[in-house]
N, C-alpha and C positions, 0 to 999 in steps of 0.2 A: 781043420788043420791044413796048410802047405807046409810041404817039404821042395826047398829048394837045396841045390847041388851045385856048387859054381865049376866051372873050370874052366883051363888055358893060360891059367897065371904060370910063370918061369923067372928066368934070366935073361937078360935082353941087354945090350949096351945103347947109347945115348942115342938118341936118334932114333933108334929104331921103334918096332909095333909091333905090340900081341892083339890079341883078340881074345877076350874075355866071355864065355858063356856060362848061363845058368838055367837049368832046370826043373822045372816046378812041378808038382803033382800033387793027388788033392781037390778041394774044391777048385772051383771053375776060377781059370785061370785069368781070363776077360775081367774078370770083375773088379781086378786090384791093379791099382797103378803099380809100377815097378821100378825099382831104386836099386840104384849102386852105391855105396861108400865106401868109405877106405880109411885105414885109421895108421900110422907111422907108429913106428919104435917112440914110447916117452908122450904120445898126444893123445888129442881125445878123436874118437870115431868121427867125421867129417862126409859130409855129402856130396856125393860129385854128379849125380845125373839120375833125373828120374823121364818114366814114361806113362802117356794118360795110358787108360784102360783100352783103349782102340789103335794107340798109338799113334796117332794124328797132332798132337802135340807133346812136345819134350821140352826140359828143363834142365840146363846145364850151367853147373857153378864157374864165375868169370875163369877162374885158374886154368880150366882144361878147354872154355870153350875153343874153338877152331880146329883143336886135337882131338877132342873122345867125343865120340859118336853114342849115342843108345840109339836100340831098335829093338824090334819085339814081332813074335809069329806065335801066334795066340792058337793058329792050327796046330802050332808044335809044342805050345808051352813053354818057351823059351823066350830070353831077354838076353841080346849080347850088350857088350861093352867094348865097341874097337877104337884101339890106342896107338894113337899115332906120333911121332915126334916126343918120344919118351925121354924125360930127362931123372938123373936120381933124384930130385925132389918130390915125381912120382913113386917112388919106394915105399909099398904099404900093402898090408894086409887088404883085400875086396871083398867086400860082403856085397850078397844081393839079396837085396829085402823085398816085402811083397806089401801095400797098403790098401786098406778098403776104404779108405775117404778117397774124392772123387779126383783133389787136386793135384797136381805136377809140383809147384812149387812150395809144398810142405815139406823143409828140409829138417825135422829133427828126427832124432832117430827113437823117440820117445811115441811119434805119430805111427811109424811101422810095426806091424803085427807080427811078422815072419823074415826070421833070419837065415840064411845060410849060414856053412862053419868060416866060410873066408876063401879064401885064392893069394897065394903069397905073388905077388910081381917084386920082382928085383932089376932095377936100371941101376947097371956100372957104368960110371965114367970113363 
């Protein structure tokens, strides 16, 4: 089992950045690539960035790339998510998921083994 914990999700007006953290404890943390998604009022759950197991490679969906960064300290157990240039079409629940297949760019959420409960962000116009 992991247990992931997100936080740093709030309120934030356009333009602006949070910084998103999660968590993990449990088996060894190295070992599972690491995902963020996020799912809006009325959609379905959506992927926005994962990271390999070393963290040497990342994967970020077109919407946020240039904006949201992933990174990850595997000594800490930990995967952030910083958000920059925030607009309300960012407005969504964040989950951070944990996956043991080896690749970055498996985006469904069907492939992740370990959920966190969410991080609400809110961007006012």
């Amino acid at each position: 089992q992991v247990q992931l914990v997100e936080s740093g999700g709030g309120l934030v007006q356009a333009g602006g950045s949070l910084r998103l953290s999660c968590a993990a404890s449990g088996r060894t943390f190295s070992h599972y690539v690491m995902g963020w998604f996020r799912q809006a009022p009325g959609k379905e759950r959506e992927f926005v960035a994962a990271i390999s197991r070393s963290g040497g490679i990342t994967h970020v969906v077109d919407s946020v790339k240039g904006r949201f960064t992933i990174s990850r300290d595997n000594a800490k157990n930990t995967v952030t998510l910083q958000m920059n240039s925030l607009s309300p079409e960012d407005t969504a629940v964040f989950y951070c998921a944990a996956d043991y297949q080896p690749r970055v760019d498996v985006i469904t959420t069907s492939s992740y083994d370990y959920w966190g409960q969410g991080t609400q962000v809110t961007v006012s116009s």
